[in-house]
C-alpha positions in Angstrom: 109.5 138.1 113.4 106.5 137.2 111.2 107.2 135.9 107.2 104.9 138.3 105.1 103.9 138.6 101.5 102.3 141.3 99.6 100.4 140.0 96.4 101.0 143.4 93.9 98.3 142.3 92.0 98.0 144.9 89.6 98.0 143.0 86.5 95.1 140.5 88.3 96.2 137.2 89.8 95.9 133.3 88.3 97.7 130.2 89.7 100.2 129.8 87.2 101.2 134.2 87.8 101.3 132.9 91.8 103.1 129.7 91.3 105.8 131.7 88.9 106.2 135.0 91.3 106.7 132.2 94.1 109.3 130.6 91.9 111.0 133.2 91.1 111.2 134.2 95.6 113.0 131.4 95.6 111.1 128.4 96.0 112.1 125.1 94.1 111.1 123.4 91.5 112.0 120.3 91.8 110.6 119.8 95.0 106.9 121.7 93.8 107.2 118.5 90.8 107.7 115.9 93.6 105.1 117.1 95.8 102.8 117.1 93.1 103.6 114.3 91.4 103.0 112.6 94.8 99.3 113.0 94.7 99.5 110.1 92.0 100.4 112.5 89.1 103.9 110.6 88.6 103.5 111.7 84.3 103.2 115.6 85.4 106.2 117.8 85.5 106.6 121.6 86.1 109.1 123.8 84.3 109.9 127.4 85.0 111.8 129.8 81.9 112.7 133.2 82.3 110.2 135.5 80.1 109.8 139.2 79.0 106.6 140.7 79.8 106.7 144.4 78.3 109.8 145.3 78.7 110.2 143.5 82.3 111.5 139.5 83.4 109.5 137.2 85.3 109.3 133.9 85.8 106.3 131.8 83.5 105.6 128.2 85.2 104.7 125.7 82.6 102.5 122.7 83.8 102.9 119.6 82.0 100.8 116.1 81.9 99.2 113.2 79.1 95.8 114.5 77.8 92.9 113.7 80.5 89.5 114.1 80.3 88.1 113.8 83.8 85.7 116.2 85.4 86.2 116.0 89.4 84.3 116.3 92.7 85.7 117.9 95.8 86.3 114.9 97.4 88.1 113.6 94.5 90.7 116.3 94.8 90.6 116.3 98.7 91.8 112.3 98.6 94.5 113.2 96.5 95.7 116.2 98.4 95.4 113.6 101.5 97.4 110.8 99.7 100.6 112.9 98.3 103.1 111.8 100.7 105.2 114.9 99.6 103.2 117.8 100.5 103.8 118.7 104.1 100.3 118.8 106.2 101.1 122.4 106.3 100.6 122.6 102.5 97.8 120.4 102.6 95.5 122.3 104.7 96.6 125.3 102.3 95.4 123.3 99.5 92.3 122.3 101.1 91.4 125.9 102.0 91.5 127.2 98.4 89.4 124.1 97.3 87.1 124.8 99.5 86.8 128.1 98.7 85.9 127.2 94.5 83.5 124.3 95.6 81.1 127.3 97.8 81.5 129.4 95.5 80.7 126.9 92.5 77.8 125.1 94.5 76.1 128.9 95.0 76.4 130.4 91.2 74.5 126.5 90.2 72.7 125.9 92.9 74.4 122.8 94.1 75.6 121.5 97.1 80.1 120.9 97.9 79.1 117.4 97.7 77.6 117.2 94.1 79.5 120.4 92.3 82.1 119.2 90.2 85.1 121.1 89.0 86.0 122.2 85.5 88.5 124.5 84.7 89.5 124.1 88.3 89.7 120.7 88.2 92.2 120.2 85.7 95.7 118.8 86.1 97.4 122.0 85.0 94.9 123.9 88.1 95.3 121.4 90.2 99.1 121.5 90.4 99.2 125.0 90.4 96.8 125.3 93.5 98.7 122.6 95.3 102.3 123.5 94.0 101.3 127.0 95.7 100.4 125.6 99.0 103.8 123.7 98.8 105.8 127.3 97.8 104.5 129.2 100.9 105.2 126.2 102.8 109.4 126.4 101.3 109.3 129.9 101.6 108.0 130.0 105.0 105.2 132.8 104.7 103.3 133.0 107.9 100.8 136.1 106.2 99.2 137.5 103.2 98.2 140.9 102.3 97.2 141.8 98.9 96.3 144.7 97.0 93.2 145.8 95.7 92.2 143.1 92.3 91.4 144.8 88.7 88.9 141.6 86.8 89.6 143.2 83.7 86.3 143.3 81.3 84.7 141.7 78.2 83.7 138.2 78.0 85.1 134.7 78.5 84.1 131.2 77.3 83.9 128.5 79.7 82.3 125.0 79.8 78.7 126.4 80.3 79.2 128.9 77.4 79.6 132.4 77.2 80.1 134.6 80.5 81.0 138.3 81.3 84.3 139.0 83.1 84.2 138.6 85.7 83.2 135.0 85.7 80.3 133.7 87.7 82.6 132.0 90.0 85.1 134.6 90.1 82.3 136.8 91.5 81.1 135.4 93.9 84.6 133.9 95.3 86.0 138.4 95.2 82.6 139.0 97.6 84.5 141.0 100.7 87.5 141.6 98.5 88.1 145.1 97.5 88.7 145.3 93.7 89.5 148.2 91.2 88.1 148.7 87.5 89.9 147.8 84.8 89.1 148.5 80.7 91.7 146.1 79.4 89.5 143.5 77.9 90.6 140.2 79.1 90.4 137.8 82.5 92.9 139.2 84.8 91.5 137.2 87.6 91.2 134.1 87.4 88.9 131.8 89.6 92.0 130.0 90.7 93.9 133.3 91.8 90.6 134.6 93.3 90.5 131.2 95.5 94.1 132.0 96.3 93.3 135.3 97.7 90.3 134.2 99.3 91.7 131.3 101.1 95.4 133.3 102.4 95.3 136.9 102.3 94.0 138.4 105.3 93.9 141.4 104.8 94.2 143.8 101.3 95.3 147.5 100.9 98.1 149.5 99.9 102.2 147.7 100.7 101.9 146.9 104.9 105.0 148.0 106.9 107.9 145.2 106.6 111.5 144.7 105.9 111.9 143.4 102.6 114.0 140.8 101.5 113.0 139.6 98.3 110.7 140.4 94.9 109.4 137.6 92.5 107.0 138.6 89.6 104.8 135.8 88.1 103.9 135.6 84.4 100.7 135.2 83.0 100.0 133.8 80.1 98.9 136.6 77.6 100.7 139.4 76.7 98.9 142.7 76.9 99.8 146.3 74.9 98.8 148.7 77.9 101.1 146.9 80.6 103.4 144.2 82.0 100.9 141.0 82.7 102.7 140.0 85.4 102.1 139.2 89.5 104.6 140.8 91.7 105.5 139.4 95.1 107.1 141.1 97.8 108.1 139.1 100.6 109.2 140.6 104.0 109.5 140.2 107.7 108.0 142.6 110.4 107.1 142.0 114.1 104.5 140.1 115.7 102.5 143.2 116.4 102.5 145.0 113.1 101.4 141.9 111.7 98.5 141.5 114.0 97.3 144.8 113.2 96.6 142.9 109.3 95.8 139.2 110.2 92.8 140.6 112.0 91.0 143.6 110.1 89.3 142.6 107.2 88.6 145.0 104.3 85.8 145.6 101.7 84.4 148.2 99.3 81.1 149.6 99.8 79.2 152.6 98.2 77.9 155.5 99.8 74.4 157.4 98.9 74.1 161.1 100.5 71.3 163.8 99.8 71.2 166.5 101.5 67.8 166.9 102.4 65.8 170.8 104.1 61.9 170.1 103.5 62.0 166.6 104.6 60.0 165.7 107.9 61.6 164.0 110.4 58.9 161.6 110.0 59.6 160.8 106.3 63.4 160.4 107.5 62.4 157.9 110.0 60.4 156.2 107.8 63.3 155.9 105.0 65.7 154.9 107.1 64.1 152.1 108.2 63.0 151.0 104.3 66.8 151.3 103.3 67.6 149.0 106.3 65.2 146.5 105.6 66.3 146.6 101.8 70.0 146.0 102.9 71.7 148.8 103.5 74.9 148.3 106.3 74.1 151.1 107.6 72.1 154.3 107.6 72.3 158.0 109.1 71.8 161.1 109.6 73.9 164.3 110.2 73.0 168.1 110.8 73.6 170.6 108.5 73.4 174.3 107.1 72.0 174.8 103.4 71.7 177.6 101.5 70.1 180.5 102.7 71.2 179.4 105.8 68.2 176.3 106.2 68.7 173.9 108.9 68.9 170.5 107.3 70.4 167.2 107.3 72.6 164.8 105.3 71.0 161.2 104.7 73.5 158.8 104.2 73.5 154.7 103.6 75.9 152.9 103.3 75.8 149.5 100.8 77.6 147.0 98.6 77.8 147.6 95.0 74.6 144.8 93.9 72.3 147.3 96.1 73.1 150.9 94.7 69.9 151.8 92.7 67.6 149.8 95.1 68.6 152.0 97.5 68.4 155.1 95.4 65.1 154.5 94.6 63.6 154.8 98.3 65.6 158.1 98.8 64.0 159.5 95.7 60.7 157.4 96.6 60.6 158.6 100.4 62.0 161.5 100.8 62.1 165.1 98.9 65.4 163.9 97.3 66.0 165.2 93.5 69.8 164.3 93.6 72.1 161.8 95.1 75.9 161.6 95.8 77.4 158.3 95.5 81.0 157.3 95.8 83.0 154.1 96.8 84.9 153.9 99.5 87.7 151.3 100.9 86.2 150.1 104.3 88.7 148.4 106.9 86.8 146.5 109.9 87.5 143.6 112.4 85.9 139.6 112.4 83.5 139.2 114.6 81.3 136.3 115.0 77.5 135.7 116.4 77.5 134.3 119.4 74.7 133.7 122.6 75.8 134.0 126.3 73.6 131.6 128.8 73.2 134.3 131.7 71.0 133.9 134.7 68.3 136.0 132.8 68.4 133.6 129.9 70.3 133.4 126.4 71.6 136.5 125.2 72.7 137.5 121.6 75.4 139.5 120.8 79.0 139.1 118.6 82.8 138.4 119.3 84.9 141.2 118.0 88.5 140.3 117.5 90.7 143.0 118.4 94.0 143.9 116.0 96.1 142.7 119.6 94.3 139.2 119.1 92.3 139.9 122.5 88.2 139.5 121.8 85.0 141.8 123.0 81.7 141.1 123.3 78.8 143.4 122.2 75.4 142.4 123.3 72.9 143.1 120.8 70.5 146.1 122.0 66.9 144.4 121.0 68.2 141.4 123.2 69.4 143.1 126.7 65.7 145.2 126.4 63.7 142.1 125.8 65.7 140.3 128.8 65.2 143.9 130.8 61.5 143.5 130.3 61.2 139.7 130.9 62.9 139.8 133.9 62.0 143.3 135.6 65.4 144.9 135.7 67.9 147.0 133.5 69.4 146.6 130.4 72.7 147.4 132.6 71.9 144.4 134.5 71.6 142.5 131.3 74.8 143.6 130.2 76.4 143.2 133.3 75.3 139.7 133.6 76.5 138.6 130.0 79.9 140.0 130.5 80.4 138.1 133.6 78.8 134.8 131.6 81.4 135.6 129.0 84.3 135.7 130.8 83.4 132.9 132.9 83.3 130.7 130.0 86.3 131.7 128.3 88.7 131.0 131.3 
C-alpha cells in the first residue's frame, strides 16, 4: 500500500496552513523543533494551539526566533539543510526540492541566476522552518504521494520587499505555471510563494479527492481570518494500492483555454495558412473538424488550443486570418503524461523524438515526424525503416 495525501486547498495554501494541517495528522512537535533547531537555529521553537476558523478547529503553528535581519542565498539555506543532523536525508532532499523550486522561479521574475538570487520573505526564519519542518512532517507521517486540488490566489494587491505587487505575486506566478488554479474574488494572498513551492516541489498530480482509504484529516490554519469562509488547509491522508497510485504519480495536469469559430466561407487555403500563424505564435495545438451550419452549409470548426498568457494573441489571427466575426473560448482542466526529449543513435544517424511515461511506470518512444522524413530522404529508404530502426536503438539501450 502507498501513503497518500490530498492537499484540499480551497482556502489556498502557505507553510505555516501545511505545517499546522500536518500537525494536526499527527506529526510531532517536538521533534519538527529539534529538527529545525538542528540547522543551527538552537533559539527557534515551534508551538501549535488549537484555533477557530469560522466556525471550524484547526491547528495554527506558531514559529518563534530573536529578531534577524539576514537576506540569504540558496546556498546559504542548502548548507544548513545539509548540516541539521536531525532532519532525516529523506527530509532533506524534500527541503531542497521546494528551495529549489523559489530560487528558479525568483532568478526568472529578476532576471538572475540560482547562484546570485537571494531570498526574502522566503528566506526568513519563520519560512525557513516552515519549509523544512514540512519536509520533516511527511517524513513522520510517512507520505509516499501528493495530490492536490485545484489553487484559488485570491485577488488584490500585496506589498513585498520590491513594493507593491498584484496577487498573485510575481513569484507565486511563475512557481503555479503547469498548476491548475481556480478564481477567487476574496481580496487577499491565499497562496503564498512558500505553499506554491510546496505544491510544486510534492504534488504530482492535482484534481478532484483520488481513490484511497482514509485514515486521518488535519486542517491547517492560516493566519487571517476571512468573513466569506473558513481560512483553513485541509489534509486528507490515505492509503491505496501501488496501482491506483501510479495512475497519479505519473499524469500531470494543467489548465488551458480553448478558441473555436465555426467558420463556412473560409478557404481551405486561409485555414492552412492560420493554422500555421497560431502554431508559430504558441498555440499547443491547433485543428480542424467538419461540420454542418445553417442552411445546411458544409463547414468546419477551427479550434486552438493555449495557456491563459496567449488568449487574445491568438484571437487576433482568427479574426486577422480568417472570416471569423466571433470566438468561443472556455478553460478546460487538461490531464497528460511526462515525457522527456530525447535522441536515439540509429544506423541512419541521430534521431529525435520523446519518452512518454506510461500511468504503469513502463515508457514509449515517439519519433518526431520532421526527423524520421529527413533520415528517409538522407538515407534512401522509409520513414518505417526509420522508425523501425530507432525502436530497436531504444530498446537496445535501455536493457
Amino acid at each position: 500500500m502507498v501513503q497518500i495525501a490530498y492537499f484540499d486547498c480551497i482556502s489556498g495554501i502557505s507553510g505555516d496552513m501545511t505545517l499546522g494541517a500536518l500537525v494536526d495528522l499527527g506529526a510531532d512537535v517536538t521533534a519538527i523543533e529539534s529538527a529545525v533547531r538542528s540547522m543551527g537555529l538552537p533559539e527557534l521553537t515551534i508551538r501549535s494551539e488549537t484555533v477557530k476558523k469560522r466556525g471550524f478547529r484547526a491547528i495554527a503553528v506558531h514559529i518563534e526566533h530573536p529578531p534577524e535581519h539576514a537576506h540569504r542565498h540558496l546556498h546559504h539555506i542548502t548548507e544548513m539543510i545539509d548540516r541539521a543532523t536531525e532532519v532525516p536525508k529523506a527530509a532533506q532532499q524534500t527541503a531542497h526540492q521546494i528551495f529549489q523550486k523559489v530560487a528558479e522561479a525568483e532568478a526568472k521574475v529578476h532576471g538572475s541566476t540560482l547562484e546570485k538570487v537571494h531570498f526574502h520573505e522566503v528566506g526568513a526564519i519563520d519560512s525557513i522552518a516552515d519549509i523544512v519542518g514540512t519536509a520533516v512532517a511527511m517524513d513522520l507521517l510517512g507520505i509516499e504521494t501528493i495530490s492536490a486540488s485545484p489553487i484559488p490566489t485570491g485577488t488584490g494587491e500585496i506589498t513585498i520587499a520590491h513594493g507593491r505587487v498584484s496577487i498573485p505575486a510575481p513569484a507565486t506566478a511563475e512557481l503555479l505555471q503547469g498548476i491548475p488554479v481556480v478564481g477567487s474574488d476574496i481580496r487577499a494572498e491565499l497562496t503564498t510563494p512558500t505553499g506554491a513551492a510546496i505544491l510544486k516541489a510534492c504534488a504530482t498530480s492535482f484534481g478532484p479527492l483520488p481513490s484511497m482509504t482514509m485514515k486521518a484529516v488535519g486542517y491547517g490554519a492560516g493566519s487571517m481570518d476571512l468573513e466569506a469562509q473558513a481560512n483553513v488547509l485541509r489534509v486528507i491522508l490515505g492509503e491505496t494500492d501501488k496501482e491506483t497510485a501510479g495512475l497519479h504519480t505519473q499524469v500531470e495536469a494543467d489548465r488551458v483555454v480553448i478558441l473555436e469559430s465555426n467558420l463556412d466561407d473560409s478557404t481551405p487555403e486561409q485555414l492552412a495558412d492560420c493554422a500555421s500563424r497560431l502554431l508559430a505564435a504558441g498555440a499547443l495545438d491547433v485543428f480542424q473538424t467538419p461540420c454542418t451550419m445553417k442552411k445546411g452549409r458544409a463547414g468546419v470548426i477551427l479550434t486552438a488550443m493555449t495557456g491563459s498568457n496567449d488568449v487574445t494573441l491568438l484571437e487576433n489571427i482568427i479574426f486577422e486570418h480568417t472570416t471569423a466575426i466571433g470566438i468561443r473560448r472556455h478553460h478546460v482542466d487538461r490531464h497528460k503524461l511526462r515525457r522527456e526529449a530525447t535522441v536515439v543513435d540509429t544506423e541512419y544517424g541521430p534521431i529525435g523524438g520523446k519518452i512518454i511515461e506510461l500511468p504503469s511506470g513502463n515508457h514509449r518512444l515517439t519519433i518526431e515526424d520532421d526527423d524520421a522524413r529527413n533520415a528517409a530522404t538522407a538515407n534512401q529508404t522509409t520513414t518505417m525503416e526509420i522508425r523501425r530502426a530507432a525502436a530497436a536503438a531504444y530498446t537496445s539501450q535501455t536493457q
